[in-house]
C-alpha positions in Angstrom: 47.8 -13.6 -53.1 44.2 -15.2 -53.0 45.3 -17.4 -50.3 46.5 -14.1 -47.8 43.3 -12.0 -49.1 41.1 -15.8 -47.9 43.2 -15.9 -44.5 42.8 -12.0 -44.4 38.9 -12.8 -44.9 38.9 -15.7 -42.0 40.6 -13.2 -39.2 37.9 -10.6 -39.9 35.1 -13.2 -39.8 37.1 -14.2 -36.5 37.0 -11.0 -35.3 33.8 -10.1 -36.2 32.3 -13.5 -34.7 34.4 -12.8 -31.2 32.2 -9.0 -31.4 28.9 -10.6 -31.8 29.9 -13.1 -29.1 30.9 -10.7 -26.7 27.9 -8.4 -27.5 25.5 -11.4 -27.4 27.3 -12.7 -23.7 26.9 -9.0 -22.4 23.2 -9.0 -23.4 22.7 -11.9 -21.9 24.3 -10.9 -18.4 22.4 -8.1 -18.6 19.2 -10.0 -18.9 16.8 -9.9 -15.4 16.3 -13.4 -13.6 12.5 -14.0 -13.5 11.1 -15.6 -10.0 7.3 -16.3 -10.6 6.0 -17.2 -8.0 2.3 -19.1 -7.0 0.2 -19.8 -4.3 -1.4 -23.5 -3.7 -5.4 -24.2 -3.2 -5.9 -21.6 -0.3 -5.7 -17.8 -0.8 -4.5 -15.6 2.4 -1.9 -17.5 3.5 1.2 -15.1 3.0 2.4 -15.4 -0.6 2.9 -11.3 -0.4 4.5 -11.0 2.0 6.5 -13.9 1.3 7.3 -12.5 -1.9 8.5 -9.3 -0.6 11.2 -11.2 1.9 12.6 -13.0 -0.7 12.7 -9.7 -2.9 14.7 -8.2 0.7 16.6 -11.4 0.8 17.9 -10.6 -2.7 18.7 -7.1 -1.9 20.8 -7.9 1.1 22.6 -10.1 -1.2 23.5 -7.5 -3.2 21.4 -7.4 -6.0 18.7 -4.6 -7.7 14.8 -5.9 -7.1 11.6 -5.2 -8.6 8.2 -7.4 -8.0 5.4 -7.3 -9.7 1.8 -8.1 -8.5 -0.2 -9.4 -10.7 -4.1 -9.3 -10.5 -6.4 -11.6 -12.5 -9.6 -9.6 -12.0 -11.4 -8.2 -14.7 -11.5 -4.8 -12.9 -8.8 -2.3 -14.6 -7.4 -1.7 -11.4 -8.0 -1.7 -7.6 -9.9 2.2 -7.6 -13.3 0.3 -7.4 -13.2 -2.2 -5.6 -14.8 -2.3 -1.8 -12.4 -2.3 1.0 -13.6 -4.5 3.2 -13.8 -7.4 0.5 -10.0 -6.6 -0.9 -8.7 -4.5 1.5 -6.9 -1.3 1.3 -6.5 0.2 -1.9 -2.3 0.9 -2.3 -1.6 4.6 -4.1 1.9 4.4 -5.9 4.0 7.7 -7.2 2.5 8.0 -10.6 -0.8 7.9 -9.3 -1.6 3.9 -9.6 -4.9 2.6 -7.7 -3.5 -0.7 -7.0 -3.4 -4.4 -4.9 -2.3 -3.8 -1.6 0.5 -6.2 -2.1 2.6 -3.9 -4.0 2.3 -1.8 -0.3 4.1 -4.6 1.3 7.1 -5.0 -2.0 7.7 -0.6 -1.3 7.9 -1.7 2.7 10.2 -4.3 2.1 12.0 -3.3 -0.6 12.8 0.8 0.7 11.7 1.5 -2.7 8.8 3.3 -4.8 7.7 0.9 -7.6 5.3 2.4 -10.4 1.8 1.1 -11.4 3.3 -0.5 -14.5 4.5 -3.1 -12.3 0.7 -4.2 -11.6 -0.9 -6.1 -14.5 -5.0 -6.8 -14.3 -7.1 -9.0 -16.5 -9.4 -5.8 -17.7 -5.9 -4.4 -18.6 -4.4 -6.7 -21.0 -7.7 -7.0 -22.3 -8.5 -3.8 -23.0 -5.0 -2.9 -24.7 -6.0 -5.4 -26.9 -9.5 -4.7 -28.0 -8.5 -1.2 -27.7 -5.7 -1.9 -30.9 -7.9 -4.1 -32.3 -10.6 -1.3 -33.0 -7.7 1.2 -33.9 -6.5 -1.3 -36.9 -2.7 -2.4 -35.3 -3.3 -5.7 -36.4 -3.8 -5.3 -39.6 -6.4 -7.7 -40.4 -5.0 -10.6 -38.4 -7.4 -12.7 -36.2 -7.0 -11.8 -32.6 -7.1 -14.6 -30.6 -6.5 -15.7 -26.8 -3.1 -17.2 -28.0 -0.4 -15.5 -28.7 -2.3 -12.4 -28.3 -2.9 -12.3 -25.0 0.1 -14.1 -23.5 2.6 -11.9 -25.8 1.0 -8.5 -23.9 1.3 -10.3 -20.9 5.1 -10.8 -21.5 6.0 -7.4 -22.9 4.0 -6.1 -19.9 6.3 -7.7 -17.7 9.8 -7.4 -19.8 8.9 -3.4 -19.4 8.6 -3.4 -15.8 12.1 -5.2 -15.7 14.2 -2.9 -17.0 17.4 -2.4 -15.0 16.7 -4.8 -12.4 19.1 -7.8 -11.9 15.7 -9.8 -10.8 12.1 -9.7 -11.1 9.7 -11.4 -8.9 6.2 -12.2 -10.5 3.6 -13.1 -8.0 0.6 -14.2 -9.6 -2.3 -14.0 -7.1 -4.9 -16.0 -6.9 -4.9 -19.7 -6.1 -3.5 -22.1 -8.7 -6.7 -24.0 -10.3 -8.6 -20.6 -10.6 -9.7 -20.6 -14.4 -8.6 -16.8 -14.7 -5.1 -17.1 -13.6 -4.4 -19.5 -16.8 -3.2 -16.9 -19.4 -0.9 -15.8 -16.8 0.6 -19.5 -16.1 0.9 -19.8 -20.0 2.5 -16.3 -20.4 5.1 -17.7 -17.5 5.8 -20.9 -19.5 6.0 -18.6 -22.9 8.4 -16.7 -21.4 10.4 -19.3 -19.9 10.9 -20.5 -23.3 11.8 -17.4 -24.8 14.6 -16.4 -22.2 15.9 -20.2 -21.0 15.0 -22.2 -18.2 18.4 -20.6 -16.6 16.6 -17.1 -16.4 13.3 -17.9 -14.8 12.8 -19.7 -11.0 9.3 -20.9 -9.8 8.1 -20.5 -6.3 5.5 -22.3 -5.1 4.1 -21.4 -1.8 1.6 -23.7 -0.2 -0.3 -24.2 3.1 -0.5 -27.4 5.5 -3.2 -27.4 7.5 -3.1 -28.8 11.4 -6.7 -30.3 11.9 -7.9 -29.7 15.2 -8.9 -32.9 15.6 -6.1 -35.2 14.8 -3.3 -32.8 15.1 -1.7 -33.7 12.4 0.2 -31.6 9.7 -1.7 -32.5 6.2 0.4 -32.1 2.7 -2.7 -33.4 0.5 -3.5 -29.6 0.0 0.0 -28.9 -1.0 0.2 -32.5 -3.3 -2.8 -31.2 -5.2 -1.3 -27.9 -6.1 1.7 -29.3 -7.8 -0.1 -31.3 -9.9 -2.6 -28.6 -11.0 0.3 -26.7 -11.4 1.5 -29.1 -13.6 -1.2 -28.9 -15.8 0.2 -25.5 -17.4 3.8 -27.4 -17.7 5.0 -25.8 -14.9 7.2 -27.8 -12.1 8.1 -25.5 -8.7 12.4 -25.0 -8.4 11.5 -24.3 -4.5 8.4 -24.8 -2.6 7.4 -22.8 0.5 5.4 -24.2 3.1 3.1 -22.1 5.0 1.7 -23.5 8.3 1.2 -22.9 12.2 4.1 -25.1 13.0 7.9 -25.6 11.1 8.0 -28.4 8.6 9.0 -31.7 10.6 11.1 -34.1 8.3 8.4 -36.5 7.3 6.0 -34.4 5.8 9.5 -32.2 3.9 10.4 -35.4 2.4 6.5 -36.1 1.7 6.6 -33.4 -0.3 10.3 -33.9 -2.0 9.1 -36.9 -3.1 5.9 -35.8 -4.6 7.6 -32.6 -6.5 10.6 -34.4 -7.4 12.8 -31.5 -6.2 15.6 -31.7 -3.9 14.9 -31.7 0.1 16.7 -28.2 0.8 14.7 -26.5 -1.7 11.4 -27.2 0.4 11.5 -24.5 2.9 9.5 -23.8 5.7 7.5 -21.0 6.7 5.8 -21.5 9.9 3.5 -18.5 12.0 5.5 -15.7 13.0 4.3 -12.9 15.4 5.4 -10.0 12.9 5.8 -10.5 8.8 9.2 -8.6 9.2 10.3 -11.9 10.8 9.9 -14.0 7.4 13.3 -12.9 5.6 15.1 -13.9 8.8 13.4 -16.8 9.5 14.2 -17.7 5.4 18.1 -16.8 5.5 18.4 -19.4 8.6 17.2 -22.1 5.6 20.0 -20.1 3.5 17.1 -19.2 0.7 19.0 -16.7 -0.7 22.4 -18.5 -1.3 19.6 -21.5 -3.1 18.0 -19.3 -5.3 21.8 -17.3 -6.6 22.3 -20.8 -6.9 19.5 -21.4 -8.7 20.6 -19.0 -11.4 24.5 -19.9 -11.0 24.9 -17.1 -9.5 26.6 -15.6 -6.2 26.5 -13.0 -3.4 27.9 -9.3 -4.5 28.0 -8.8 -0.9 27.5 -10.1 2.8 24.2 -9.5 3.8 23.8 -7.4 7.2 20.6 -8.0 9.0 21.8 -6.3 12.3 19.4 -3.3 12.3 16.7 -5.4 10.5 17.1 -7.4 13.4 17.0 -4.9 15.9 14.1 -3.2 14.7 12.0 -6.6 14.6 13.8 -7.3 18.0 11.8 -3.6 18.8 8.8 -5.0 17.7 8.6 -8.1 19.4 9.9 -6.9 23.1 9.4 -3.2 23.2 10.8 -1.4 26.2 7.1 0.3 26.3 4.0 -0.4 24.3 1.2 2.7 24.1 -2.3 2.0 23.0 -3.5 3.7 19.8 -7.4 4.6 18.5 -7.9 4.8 15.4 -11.9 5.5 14.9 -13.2 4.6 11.3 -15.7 2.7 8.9 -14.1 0.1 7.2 -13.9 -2.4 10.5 -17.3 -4.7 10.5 -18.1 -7.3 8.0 -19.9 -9.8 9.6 -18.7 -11.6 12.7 -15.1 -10.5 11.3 -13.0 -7.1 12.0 -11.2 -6.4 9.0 -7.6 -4.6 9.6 -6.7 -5.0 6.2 -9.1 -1.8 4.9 -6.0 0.3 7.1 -3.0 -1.7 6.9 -0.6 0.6 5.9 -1.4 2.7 9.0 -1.3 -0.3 11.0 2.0 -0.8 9.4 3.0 2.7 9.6 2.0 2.9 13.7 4.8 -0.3 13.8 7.6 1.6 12.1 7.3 4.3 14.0 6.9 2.1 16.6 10.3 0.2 15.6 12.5 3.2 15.3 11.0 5.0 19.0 11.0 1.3 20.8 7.9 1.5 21.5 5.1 -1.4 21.4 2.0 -0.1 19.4 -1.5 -1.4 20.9 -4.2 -0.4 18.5 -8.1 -0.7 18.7 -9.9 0.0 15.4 -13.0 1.8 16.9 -16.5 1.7 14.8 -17.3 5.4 14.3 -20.8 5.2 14.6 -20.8 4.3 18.0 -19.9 7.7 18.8 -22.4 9.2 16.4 -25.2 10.5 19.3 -22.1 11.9 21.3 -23.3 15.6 21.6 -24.0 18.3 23.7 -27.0 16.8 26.3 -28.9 20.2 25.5 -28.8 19.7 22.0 -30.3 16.3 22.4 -33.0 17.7 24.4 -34.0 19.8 22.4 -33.6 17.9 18.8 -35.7 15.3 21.4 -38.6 17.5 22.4 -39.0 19.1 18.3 -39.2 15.3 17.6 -41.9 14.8 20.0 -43.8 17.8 19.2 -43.9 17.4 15.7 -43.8 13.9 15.4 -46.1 13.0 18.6 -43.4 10.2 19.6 -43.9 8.7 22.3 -42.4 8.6 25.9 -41.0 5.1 24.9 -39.3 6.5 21.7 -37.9 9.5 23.9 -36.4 7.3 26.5 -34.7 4.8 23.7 -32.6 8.4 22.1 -31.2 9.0 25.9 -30.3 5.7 26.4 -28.4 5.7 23.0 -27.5 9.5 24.1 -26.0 7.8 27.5 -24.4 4.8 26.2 -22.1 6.5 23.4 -21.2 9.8 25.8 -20.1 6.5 27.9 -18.2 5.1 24.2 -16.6 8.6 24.0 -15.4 8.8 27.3 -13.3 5.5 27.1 -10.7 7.7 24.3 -9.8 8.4 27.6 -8.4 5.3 27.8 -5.9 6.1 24.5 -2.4 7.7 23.8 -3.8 8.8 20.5 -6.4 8.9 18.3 -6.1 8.6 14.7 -8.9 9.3 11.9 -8.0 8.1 8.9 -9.0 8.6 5.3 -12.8 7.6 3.7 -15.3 8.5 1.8 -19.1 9.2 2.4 -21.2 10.4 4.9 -21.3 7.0 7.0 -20.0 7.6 10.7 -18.8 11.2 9.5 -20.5 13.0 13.2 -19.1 9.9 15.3 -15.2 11.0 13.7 -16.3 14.9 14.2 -17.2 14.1 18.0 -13.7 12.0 18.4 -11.8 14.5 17.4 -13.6 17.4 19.6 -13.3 14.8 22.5 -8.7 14.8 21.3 -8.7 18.5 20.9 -10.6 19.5 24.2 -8.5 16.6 26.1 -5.4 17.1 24.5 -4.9 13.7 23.5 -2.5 13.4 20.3 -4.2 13.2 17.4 -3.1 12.7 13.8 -6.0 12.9 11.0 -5.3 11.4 7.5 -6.9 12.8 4.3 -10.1 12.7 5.1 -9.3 13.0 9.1 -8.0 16.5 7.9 -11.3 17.6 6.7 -12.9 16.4 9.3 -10.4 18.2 12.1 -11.2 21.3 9.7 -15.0 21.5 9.8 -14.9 20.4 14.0 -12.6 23.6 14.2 -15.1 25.6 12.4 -17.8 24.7 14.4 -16.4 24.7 17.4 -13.6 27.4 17.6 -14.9 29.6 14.9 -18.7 29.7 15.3 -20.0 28.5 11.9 -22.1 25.7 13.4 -23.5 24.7 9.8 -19.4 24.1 8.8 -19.4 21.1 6.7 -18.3 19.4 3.4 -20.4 19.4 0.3 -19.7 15.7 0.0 -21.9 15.2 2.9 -24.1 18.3 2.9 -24.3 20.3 -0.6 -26.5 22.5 1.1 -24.2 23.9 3.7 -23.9 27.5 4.5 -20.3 27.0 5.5 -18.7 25.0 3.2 -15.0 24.6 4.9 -14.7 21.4 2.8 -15.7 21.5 -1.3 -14.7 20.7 -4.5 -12.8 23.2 -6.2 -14.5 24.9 -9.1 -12.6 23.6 -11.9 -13.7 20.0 -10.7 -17.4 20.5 -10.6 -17.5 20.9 -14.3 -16.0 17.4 -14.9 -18.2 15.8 -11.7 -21.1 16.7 -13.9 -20.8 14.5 -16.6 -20.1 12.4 -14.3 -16.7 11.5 -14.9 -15.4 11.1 -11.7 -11.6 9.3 -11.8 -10.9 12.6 -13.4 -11.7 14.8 -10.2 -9.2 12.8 -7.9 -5.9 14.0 -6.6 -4.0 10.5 -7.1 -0.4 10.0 -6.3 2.4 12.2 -5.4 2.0 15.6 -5.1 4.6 18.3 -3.4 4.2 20.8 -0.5 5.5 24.1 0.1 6.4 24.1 3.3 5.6 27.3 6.3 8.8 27.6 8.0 9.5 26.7 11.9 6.0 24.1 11.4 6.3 21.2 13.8 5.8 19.1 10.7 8.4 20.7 8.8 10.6 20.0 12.1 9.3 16.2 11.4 10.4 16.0 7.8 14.1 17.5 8.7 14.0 15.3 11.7 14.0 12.0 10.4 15.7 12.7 7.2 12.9 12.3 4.5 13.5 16.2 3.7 16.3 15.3 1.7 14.9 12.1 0.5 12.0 14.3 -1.0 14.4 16.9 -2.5 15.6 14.2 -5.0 12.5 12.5 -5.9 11.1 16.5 -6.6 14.3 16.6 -9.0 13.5 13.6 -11.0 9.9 14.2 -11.0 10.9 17.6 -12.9 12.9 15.8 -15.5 9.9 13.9 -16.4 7.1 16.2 -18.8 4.4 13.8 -18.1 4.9 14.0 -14.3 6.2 17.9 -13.5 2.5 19.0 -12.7 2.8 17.0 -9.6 5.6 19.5 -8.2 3.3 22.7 -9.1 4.4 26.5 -8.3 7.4 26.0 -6.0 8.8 29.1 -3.8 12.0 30.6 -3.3 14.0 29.5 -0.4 10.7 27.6 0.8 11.5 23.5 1.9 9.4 21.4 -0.4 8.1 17.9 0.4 6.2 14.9 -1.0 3.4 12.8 -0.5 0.9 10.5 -2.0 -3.0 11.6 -2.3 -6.3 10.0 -3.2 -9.1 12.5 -2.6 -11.3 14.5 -4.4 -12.6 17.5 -1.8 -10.2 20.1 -0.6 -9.9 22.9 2.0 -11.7 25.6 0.7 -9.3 28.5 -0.3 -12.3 30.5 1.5 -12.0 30.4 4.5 -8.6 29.9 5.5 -7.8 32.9 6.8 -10.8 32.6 9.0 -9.4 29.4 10.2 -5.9 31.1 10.9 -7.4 33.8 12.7 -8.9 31.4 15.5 -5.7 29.4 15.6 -5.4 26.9 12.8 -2.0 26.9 11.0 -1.9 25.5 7.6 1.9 24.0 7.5 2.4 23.2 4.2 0.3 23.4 0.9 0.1 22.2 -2.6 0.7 25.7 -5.3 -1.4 25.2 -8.3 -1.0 26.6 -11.4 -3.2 28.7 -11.3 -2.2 29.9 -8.3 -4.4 28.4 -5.9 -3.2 27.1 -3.0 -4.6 23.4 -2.1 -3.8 23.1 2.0 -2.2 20.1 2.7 -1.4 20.2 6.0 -2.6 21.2 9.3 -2.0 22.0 13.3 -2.9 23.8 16.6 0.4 24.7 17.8 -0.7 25.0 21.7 -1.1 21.8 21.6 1.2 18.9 22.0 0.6 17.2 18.8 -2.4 17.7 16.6 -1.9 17.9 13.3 -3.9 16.6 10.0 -2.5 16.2 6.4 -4.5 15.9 3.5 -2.4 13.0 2.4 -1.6 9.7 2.8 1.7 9.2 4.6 1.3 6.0 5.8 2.0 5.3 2.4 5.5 6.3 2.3 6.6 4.3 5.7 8.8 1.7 5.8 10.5 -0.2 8.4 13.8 1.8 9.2 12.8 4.5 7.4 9.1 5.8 8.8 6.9 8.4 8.1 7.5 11.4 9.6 4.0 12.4 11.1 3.8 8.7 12.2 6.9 9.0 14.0 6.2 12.7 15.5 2.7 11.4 16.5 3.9 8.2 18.6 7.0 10.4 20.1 4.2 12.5 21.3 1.6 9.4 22.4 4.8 7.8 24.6 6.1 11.1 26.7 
């Protein structure tokens, strides 16, 4: 009897064992497969973009992607930081101010990732002094390790989360001192999970010396080894340079990173980043890193409309040229595209999906900024003199400047559009006002963004509806006509000077007027019902509802992502509609006040302004819809 109750016992302990091992095996399919991956000794030399094909690479393949940037700044995130050092500043859904990177992973990808998935320096550290003061480690000496590696990792693990695989690009350049808790937290986790979990990228640059003309891999040899120096040894290196890899320098590098020759892959110059996953599948980068992991395909990748929208970009059947007149374009000797690259980006999209080449010209605002009425000038001119006594000299120097920018403002002649896109400040504010007089009286297509809005509002004001003192606060306070203003419930909080809490950041939804071009736009290229879901979910979700507001019976909503603090003011709309302005689509408060979001002068053939950012939202396949309505316009 003891015997059958002991072989009774065995079974269940059997049974129960088989459980744990099935539950255990299930777990462990279910876990993500981390790909960090690094740059070598020089920054700008792709590893975003480069993390975004392989991200696409992994999609085609079958599989669900996230990335996640991470930022080893001490800032908290990107909010404050100067565009023309860092370029643009990327606004996600939830209202993240983040690395422009994460821009290119949503472009990629086809996808809206949150601002959990970017991790700073002055976050990790402030989550941790902030529990610190608050007692959650009861008592325990807070140190560098394991405290701050173990919130790096359960920063990460969070942002992974139903995804089959997680890319982890850590910016910087390996050997910078800050990027070191984030190598350890790699390594710590790699440990944690098993080497069979987590793949390192390593993507390097060789340098062609002008004068020897010869392919260098000493840069690339000296990031392995610093590499090294956290205990970390690349699975696949990526070589960056102007020409492809030739077999001397691949096996060069083999060698040196003791890794197999087909998992050096090269990366060479393309003319358009949308190239890079293509060029990446021809070295079969996806089937090596599935490999990698023991893994296969779900399914065939199809690249044949990838390819045919790159094949659009490369050999258009027509190519239009675009202005887009702005601040953020001098530094130096150097222009810097990057402060606008998601309308760049956007403009190419559009571009893809009409066959149409996109030549643009980033035009310096201020060189527009005496364009106005000769009169005017003449008189401003003889007050100066009179008051001032200037001279004859001083009065000859304004009509030269007078001439030469009425001769800068002429050449938007030259343009199929204009575009004014979103800023800040009172920098080149009357050289935008006088662009977009010069689109509206020459009917050139024009599309303003955000701040391009405002700015199309207060030249309509002045111009069409007679208040010549029409103006934002932000610029002039003192303003009799203040078309553009913070709204009352903001000024309270601007006065103690807490100003992150007076920006609309992220997505917020639009009731839309019926039979709008821009509403024609949205149900044009599809995005209407894209929008419709996304409004659904965001309902389901208490901390993000407010974003929808007041909706409106039968009334088509739709969604886009803001970062502004000054508004239309509720004022003077109907002023504006009276003279001609129709407000398309606006945000319900509330409250109840309506917050215009979008704008255009029906007798024309396309302008229209939106207080948004849609460039945001564009992806390649899949563009925005003003972007696309705009170049449609530019090309006939």
């Amino acid at each position: 009897m003891a015997g059958k109750r002991c072989r009774a016992q065995n079974v269940v302990s059997e049974a129960n064992g088989l459980n744990y091992y099935l539950i255990f095996k299930k777990s462990f399919n279910k876990m993500p497969k981390y790909i960090v991956v690094a740059g070598g000794v020089m920054s700008g030399v792709g590893k975003g973009v480069t993390t975004a094909s392989i991200g696409k690479i992994l999609q085609e393949h079958g599989y669900k992607v996230t990335a996640i940037k991470i930022d080893p700044y001490l800032n908290y995130d990107a909010g404050t930081l100067r565009s023309t050092e860092h370029g643009e500043v990327w606004v996600t859904d939830d209202g993240g101010e983040i690395d422009q990177d994460l821009g290119t992973y949503e472009r990629f990808l086809n996808t809206d990732i949150p601002k959990k998935n970017n991790l700073t320096t002055g976050q990790i550290y402030k989550t941790i002094i902030d529990r610190e003061r608050q007692g959650e480690y009861l008592g325990q000496t807070v140190q560098f390790i394991p405290h701050i590696p173990d919130e790096i990792k359960r920063r990460i693990k969070e942002a992974s989360n139903d995804f089959d695989f997680v890319l982890v690009e850590v910016g910087g350049t390996i050997g910078d001192y800050e990027n070191i808790p984030f190598l350890f937290a790699a390594k710590s986790l790699e440990r944690e999970i098993g080497k069979q979990n987590l793949s390192y990228v390593l993507v390097t640059y060789l340098p062609i010396p002008t004068h020897i003309e010869e392919m260098k891999t000493k840069p690339t040899q000296q990031a392995i080894r610093l590499l090294s120096e956290s205990g970390i040894f690349p699975d696949f290196i990526i070589c960056r340079a102007k020409k492809p890899l030739d077999v001397v320098r691949k096996k060069k590098i083999e060698t040196y990173a003791n890794i197999i020759s087909e998992h050096v892959i090269s990366e060479p110059d393309i003319e358009t980043v949308y190239q890079i996953p293509l060029d990446l599948e021809k070295e079969k980068l996806g089937e090596k890193l599935l490999k990698e992991f023991g893994m296969k395909p779900k399914q065939k990748p199809n690249w044949d409309e990838w390819k045919k929208l790159v094949d659009n970009i490369l050999n258009p059947k027509k190519t239009i040229k675009i202005a887009i007149v702005g601040k953020y374009i001098d530094i130096g000797d150097y222009n810097l595209a990057d402060s606008y690259i998601s309308i760049n980006q956007a403009l190419m999209h559009a571009g893809a999906s009409l066959n149409t080449g996109i030549e643009i010209n980033w035009l310096d605002s201020k060189m527009f900024e005496m364009s106005v009425n000769r009169s005017a000038i003449s008189v401003d001119m003889n007050e100066r003199e009179r008051r001032s006594e200037l001279s004859h000299v001083t009065a000859q120097k304004h009509k030269r400047i007078f001439d030469n920018n009425k001769k800068n403002l002429n050449e938007l002649r030259n343009y199929d559009g204009i575009i004014v896109p979103g800023g800040f400040g009172a920098s080149g504010v009357e050289g935008k006002i006088n662009a977009i007089n010069f689109a509206r009286i020459n009917k050139i297509p024009y599309l303003g963004l955000c701040y391009g809005l405002q700015l199309a509002v207060i030249e309509f004001a002045r111009n069409v509806c007679n208040l010549k003192d029409a103006h934002s606060t932000e610029v002039n306070p003192k303003t009799s006509s203040p078309v553009i203003d913070v709204q009352p419930a903001q000024k309270e909080i601007l006065e103690k000077s807490m100003y992150g809490g007076t920006m609309r950041l992220g997505a917020y939804a639009a009731v839309m007027k019926d039979k709008s071009k821009v509403l024609k736009l949205y149900e044009e290229t599809g995005r209407l019902k894209e929008d419709e879901k996304r409004i659904n979910d965001l309902m389901k979700d208490k901390s993000q509802a407010f974003r929808i507001g007041l909706l409106e019976k039968n009334k088509k909503v739709v969604l886009e992502r803001h970062r502004h603090r000054y508004e239309v003011n509720p004022k003077f709309v109907d002023l504006l509609e009276k003279n001609g302005m129709v407000f398309s689509g606006y945000y319900n408060r509330a409250d109840k006040t309506k917050l215009m979001e979008y704008i255009e002068l029906p007798n024309l053939k396309f302008f229209c302004g939106t207080q948004a950012h849609p460039e945001f939202k564009s992806r390649l396949g899949n563009p925005s819809p003003l972007f696309y309505g705009f170049i449609k316009n530019c090309k006939n």
